[in-house]
C-alpha positions as CSV (number, residue, x, y, z in Angstrom):
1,X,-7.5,9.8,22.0
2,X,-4.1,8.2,22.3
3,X,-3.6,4.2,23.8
4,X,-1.2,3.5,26.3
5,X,1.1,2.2,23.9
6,X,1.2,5.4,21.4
7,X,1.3,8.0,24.9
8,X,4.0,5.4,25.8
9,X,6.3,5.8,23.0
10,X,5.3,9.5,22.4
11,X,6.3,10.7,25.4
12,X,9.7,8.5,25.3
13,X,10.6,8.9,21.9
14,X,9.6,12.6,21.9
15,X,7.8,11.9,18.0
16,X,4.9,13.2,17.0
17,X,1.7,11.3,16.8
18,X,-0.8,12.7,14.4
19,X,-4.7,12.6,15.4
20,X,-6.4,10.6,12.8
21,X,-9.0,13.4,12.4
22,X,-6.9,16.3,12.1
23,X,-4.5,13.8,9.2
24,X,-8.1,12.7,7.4
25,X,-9.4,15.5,5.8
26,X,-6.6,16.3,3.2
27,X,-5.6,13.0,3.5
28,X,-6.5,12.1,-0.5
29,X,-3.9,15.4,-1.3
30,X,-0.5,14.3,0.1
31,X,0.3,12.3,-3.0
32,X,-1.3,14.0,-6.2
33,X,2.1,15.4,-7.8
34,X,4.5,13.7,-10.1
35,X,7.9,14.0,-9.5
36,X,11.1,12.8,-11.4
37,X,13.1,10.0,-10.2
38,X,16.3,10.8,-9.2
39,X,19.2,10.8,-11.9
40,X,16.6,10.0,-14.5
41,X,14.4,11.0,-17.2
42,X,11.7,9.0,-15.8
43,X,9.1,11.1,-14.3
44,X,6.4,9.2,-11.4
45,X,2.8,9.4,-10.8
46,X,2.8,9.9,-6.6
47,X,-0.7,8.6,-6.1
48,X,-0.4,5.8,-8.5
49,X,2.8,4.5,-7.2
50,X,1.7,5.2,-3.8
51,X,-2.1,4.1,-3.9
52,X,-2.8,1.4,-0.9
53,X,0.4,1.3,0.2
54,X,1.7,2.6,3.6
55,X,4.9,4.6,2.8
56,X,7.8,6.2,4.8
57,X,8.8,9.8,3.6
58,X,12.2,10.8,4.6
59,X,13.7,14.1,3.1
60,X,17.4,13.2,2.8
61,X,21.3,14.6,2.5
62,X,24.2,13.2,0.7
63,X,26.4,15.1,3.2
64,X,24.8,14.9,6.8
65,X,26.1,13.3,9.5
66,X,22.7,11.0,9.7
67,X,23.5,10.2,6.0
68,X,24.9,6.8,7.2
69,X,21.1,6.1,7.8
70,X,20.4,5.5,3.8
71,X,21.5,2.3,4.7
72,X,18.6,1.6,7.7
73,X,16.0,2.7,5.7
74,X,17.0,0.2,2.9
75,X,17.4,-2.7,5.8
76,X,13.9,-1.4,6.9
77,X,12.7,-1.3,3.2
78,X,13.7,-5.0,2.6
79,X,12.5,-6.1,5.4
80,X,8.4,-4.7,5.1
81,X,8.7,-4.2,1.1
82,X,6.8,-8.0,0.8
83,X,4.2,-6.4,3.4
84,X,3.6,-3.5,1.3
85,X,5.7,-0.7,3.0
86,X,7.1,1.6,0.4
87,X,9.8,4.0,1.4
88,X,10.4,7.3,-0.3
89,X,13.5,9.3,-0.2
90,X,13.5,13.3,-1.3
91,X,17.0,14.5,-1.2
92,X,17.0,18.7,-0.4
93,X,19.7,21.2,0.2
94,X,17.1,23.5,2.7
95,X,20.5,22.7,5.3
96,X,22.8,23.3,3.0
97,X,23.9,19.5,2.7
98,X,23.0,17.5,-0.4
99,X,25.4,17.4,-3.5
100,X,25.8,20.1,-5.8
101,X,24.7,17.7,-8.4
102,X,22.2,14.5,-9.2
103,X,25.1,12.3,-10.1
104,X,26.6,13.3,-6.8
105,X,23.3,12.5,-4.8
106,X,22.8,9.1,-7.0
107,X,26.1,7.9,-6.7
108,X,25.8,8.2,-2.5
109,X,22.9,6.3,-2.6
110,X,22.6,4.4,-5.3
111,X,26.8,3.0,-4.9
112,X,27.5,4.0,-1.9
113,X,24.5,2.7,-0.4
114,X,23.1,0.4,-2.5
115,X,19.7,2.1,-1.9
116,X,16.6,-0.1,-3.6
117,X,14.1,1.9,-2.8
118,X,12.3,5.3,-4.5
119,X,14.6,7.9,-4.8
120,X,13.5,11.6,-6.3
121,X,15.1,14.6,-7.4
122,X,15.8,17.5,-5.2
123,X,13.4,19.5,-3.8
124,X,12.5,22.0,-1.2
125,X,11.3,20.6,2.3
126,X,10.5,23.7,4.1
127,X,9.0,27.3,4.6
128,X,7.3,28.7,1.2
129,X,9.4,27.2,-1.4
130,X,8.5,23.6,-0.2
131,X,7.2,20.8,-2.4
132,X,3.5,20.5,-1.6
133,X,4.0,16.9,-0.5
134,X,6.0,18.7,2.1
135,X,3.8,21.5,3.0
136,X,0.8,18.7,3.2
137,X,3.3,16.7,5.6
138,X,3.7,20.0,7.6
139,X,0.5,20.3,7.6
140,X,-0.4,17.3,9.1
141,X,2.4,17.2,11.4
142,X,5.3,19.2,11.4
143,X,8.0,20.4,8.5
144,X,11.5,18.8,8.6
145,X,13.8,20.6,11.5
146,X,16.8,18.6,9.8
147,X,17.7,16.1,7.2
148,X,16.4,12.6,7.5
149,X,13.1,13.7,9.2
150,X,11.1,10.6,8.8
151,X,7.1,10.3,8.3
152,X,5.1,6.9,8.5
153,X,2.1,7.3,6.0
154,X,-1.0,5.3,6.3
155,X,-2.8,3.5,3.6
156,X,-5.3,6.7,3.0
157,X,-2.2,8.8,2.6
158,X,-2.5,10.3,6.4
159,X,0.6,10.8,8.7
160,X,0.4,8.9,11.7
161,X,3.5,9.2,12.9
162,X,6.9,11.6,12.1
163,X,10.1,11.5,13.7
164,X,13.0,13.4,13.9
165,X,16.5,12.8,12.3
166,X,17.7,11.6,15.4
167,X,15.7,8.5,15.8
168,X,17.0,5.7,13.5
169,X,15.0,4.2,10.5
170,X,15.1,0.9,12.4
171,X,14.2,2.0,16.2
172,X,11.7,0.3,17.9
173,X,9.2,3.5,17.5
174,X,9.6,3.7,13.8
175,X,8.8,-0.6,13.1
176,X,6.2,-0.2,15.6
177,X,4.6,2.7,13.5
178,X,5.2,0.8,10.3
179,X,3.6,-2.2,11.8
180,X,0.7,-0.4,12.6
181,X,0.5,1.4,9.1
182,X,1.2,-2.4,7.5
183,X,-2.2,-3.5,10.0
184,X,-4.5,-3.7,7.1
185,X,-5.0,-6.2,3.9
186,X,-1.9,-6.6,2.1
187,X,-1.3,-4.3,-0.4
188,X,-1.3,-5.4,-4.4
């Protein structure tokens, strides 16, 4: 069951909120991949890197117009990072919109940007060819409709909250999500 406060800013912000018992059983799942960082050689263990933490998930487009938003979610990064939030960006060209090329991709964020946080190679955010992060985030919630869908991750690795690209990194629905994700201990 939903409190006020959740109803509230579902029904406003039109997001969805994901019942904690439909998110918990594949919850230990989402994050048992390894994926290569983007523009690199350097390949990263998901569930390692993400273990404890409450992370936002945004699939992402060098060539969208809610690509100006790389630089909310690095405001929104730098403002939770020393509370444990980590956010995670998957660039994908299921809309036909990211770069032809990584050096492309890195040099929007990265330079253009100035994007801190963890940035992967390209992959597929939707229908059969997704990623299965992204088919586990469907799963749990819904699949991307555009670029710069957003999903708030709990500690466990469950999605309580996903957004669509319309609502900004930094909108009062998305820090109130993160704030709830952050509730716990610190992470280390």
């Amino acid at each position: 069951m939903l409190s006020p406060l959740s109803r509230a800013l579902c029904c406003a912000l039109s997001f969805a909120v994901v019942p904690a018992a439909a998110a918990q059983s594949a919850a230990g799942g989402l994050f048992d991949h390894q994926l290569r960082r983007l523009h690199a050689d350097e390949v990263v263990d998901l569930a390692v890197r993400y273990a404890g933490h409450p992370v936002l998930i945004v699939n992402t487009a060098s060539h969208c117009g809610y690509t100006g938003q790389f630089g909310e979610l690095e405001a929104v990064y730098r403002e939770y990072r020393e509370r444990g939030l980590k956010v995670a960006g998957f660039p994908s060209d299921d809309f036909r919109q990211e770069a032809r090329d990584e050096a492309e991709t890195a040099q929007v964020c990265f330079v253009n940007f100035g994007v801190t946080f963890d940035m992967y190679a390209p992959v597929a955010v939707r229908g059969d060819a997704a990623h299965p992060l992204f088919r586990e985030l469907a799963r749990q919630s819904e699949a991307p409709r555009w670029n710069f869908h957003k999903y708030v991750v709990d500690r466990n690795g469950r999605v309580v909250a996903a957004f669509p690209s319309r609502v900004k990194p930094d909108a009062p629905a998305v820090r109130a999500a993160i704030e709830a994700a952050l509730g716990g201990a610190p992470a280390r």
